[in-house]
C-alpha positions in Angstrom: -10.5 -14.1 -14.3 -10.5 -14.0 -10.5 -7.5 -11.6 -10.4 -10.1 -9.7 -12.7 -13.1 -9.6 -10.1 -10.8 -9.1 -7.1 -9.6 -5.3 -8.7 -13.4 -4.6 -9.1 -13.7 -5.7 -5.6 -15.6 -8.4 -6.6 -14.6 -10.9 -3.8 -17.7 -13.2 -4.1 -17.1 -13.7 -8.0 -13.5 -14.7 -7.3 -13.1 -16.6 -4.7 -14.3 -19.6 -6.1 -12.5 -19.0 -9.2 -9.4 -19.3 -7.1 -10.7 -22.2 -5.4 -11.1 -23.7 -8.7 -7.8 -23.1 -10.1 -6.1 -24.6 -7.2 -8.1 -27.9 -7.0 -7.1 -28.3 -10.4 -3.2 -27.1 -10.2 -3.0 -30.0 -7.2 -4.4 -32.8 -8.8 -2.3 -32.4 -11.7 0.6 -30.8 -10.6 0.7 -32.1 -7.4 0.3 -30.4 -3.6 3.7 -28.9 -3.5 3.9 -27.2 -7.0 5.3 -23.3 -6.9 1.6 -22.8 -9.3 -0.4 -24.2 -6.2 2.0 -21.9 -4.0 1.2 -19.0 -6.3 -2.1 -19.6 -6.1 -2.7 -20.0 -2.5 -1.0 -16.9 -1.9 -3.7 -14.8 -4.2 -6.3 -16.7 -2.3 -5.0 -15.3 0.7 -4.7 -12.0 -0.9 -8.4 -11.9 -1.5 -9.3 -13.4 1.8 -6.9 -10.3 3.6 -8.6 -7.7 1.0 -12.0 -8.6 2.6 -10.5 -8.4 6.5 -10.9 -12.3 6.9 -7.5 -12.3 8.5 -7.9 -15.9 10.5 -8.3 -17.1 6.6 -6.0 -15.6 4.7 -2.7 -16.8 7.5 -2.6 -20.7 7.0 -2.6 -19.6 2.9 0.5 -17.7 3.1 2.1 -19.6 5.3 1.8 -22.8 3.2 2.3 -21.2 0.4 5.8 -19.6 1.9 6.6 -23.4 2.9 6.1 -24.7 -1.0 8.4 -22.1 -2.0 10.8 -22.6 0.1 10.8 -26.2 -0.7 10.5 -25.7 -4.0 12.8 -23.4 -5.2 15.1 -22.5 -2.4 15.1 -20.2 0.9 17.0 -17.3 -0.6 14.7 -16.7 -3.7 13.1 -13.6 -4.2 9.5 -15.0 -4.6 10.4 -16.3 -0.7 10.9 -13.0 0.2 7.6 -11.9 -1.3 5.6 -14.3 0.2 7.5 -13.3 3.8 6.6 -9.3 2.7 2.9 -10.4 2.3 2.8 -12.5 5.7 4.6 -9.8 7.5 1.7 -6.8 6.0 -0.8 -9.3 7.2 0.4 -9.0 10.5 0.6 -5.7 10.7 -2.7 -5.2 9.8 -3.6 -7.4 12.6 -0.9 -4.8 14.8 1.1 -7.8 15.3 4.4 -6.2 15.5 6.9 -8.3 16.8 5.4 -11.2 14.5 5.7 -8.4 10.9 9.3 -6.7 11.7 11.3 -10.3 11.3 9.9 -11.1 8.5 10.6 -7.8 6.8 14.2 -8.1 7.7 14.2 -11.3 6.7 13.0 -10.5 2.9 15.2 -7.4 2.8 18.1 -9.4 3.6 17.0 -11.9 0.6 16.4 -8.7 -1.7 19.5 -6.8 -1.0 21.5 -10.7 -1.5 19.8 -11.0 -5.0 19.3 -7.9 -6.3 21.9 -5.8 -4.4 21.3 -2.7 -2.0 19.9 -0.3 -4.4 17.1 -2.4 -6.7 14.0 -0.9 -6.8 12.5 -3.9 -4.6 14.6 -3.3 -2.3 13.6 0.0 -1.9 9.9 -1.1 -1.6 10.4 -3.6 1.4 12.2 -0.5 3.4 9.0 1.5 2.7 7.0 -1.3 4.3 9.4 -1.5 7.2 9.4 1.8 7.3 5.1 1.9 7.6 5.8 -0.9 10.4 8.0 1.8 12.3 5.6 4.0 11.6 2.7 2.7 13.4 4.6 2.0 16.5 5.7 4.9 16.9 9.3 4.5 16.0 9.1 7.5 13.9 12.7 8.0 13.2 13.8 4.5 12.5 10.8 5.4 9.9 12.0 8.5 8.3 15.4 6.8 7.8 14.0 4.2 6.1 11.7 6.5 4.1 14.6 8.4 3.2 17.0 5.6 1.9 14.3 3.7 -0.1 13.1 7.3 -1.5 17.3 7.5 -2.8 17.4 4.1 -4.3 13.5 5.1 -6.2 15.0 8.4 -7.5 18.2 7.1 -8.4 16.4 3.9 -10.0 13.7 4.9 -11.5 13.4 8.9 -12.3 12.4 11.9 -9.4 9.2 11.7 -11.6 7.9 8.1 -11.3 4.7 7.2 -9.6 6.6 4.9 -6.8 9.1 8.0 -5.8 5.6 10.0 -5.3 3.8 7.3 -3.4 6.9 7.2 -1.4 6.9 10.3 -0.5 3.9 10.8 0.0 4.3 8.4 2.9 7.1 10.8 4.4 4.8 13.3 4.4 2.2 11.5 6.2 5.2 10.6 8.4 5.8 14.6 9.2 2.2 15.2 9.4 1.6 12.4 12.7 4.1 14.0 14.1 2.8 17.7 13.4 5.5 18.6 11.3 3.0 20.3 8.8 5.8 22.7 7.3 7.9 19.4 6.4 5.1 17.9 5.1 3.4 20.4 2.6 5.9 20.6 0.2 6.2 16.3 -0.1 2.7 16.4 -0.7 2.5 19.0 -3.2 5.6 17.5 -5.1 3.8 14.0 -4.7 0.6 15.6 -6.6 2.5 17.3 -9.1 4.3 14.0 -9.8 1.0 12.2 -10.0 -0.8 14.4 -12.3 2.5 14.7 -14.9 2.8 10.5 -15.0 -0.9 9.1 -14.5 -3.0 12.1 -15.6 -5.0 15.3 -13.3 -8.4 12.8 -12.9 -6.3 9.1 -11.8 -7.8 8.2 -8.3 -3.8 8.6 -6.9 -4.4 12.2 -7.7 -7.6 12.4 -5.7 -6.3 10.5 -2.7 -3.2 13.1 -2.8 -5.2 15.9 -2.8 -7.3 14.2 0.1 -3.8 14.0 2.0 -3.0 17.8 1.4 -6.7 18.9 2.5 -6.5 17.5 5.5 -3.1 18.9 6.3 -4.6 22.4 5.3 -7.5 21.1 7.5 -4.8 20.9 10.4 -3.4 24.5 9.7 -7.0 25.6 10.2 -6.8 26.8 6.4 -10.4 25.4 5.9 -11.3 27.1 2.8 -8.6 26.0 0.7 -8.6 22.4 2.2 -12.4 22.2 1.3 -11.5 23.4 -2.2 -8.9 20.3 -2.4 -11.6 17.9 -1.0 -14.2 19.0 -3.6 -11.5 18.4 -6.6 -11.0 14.7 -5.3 -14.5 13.8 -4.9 -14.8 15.3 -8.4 -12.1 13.0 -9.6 -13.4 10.0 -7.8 -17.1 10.6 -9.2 -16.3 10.5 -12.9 -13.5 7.2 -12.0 -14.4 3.4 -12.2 -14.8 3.7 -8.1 -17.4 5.2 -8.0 -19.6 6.7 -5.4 -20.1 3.6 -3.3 -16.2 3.0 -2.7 -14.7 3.7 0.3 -12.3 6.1 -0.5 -15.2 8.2 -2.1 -16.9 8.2 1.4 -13.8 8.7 3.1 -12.9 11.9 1.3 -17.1 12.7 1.5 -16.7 12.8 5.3 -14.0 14.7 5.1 -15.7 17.6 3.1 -18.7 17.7 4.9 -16.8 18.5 8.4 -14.5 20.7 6.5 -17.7 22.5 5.6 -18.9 22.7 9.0 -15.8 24.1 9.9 -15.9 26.8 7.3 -19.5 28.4 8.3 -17.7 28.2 11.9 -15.1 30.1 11.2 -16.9 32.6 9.0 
């Protein structure tokens, strides 16, 4: 039920839902249980989902040390509790304290699973977002690169997780103004998304979003208003909604793409 609330954003409804369930997993499982582990870490998830960072750290992190006790240092549910500690601190652009623990779950992953599992290929995206966002922009778009291989190879050139991926690589090209690289990654990303989740899934709209505002930096204003128009459209008529942020996101984007429009005419 509180995994439930938290996808409809629902934090208030869930949290003490979650609160419940783990009062009642330690009194009758005991403290140190992977359930209460499991549990404190999707406490933490909602607490990071709401920006209460300071909350959401001592969760992880005690959940991390039940599993490691638990079931072992070298298990893959380790590594995804150091994944999720390591995104918190990157959203809190604590570099230094994210990039060990990425490597640290990769090298679990790739021990596990072997080099080219479809997990695998997900941690190097994250690394590869970490890179990213210092600047490190071809350590990134290595990483990209190699985890968008293993996705294709795994999983189909059409599956949602090759497009999100490169998407990112096209949001890579486009920071650093590499806007011919970048169109045709986000334009193979849409076309992905609409074939596998549908022309009205929100993962359509945020693509378009993405190419708009590439057109947007080409100065090609009326076809990136035409784009931002089609993804409020989409996000209108989705369970979002008007009121979620990615609506208002893409509304601001529209409305000084409009501006810029009657400028240029």
């Amino acid at each position: 039920m509180a995994l439930l609330y938290k996808a409809q954003e629902k934090y208030k409804e869930a949290e003490p839902l979650y609160q419940r369930s783990l009062e009642i997993y330690e009194k009758s499982l005991g403290k140190s249980h992977p359930s209460v582990a499991r549990t404190l870490n999707n406490l933490a998830l909602l607490y990071e989902s709401q920006g209460k960072y300071k909350d959401a750290e001592p969760l992880y992190e005690r959940s991390l040390k039940i599993k490691k006790k638990t079931i072992g240092k070298n298990h893959p549910d380790v590594a995804t509790s150091l994944n999720n500690l390591a995104l918190l601190y990157k959203a809190q652009e604590k570099y230094e304290e994210a990039e060990p623990l990425y490597q640290i779950s990769l090298g679990i992953l790739e021990s596990q699973f072997g080099k080219d599992h479809p997990d695998v290929a997900k941690n190097l995206n994250n690394l590869a977002l970490l890179y990213e966002s210092q600047g490190k922009y071809k350590d990134a778009e290595y990483l990209y690169q190699r985890s968008l291989g293993i996705l294709e190879n795994q999983l189909g050139k059409d599956h949602p997780d090759v497009a999100s991926n490169i998407n990112n690589l096209g949001l890579l090209y486009k920071a650093q103004g590499k806007y011919k690289e970048a169109e045709p990654l986000y334009q193979r990303s849409l076309g992905i998304f609409e074939k596998t989740l549908g022309k009205d899934h929100p993962s359509v709209a945020s693509s378009l979003n993405n190419l708009a505002e590439l057109y947007s930096h080409q100065k090609k204003y009326k076809e990136s208003a035409s784009l931002f128009k089609r993804a409020l459209t989409i996000l209108e008529k989705s369970s979002l909604g008007k009121e979620h942020p990615n609506y208002k996101t893409v509304m601001k984007n529209y409305l000084f793409i409009l501006e810029k429009f009657k400028r240029q005419k």
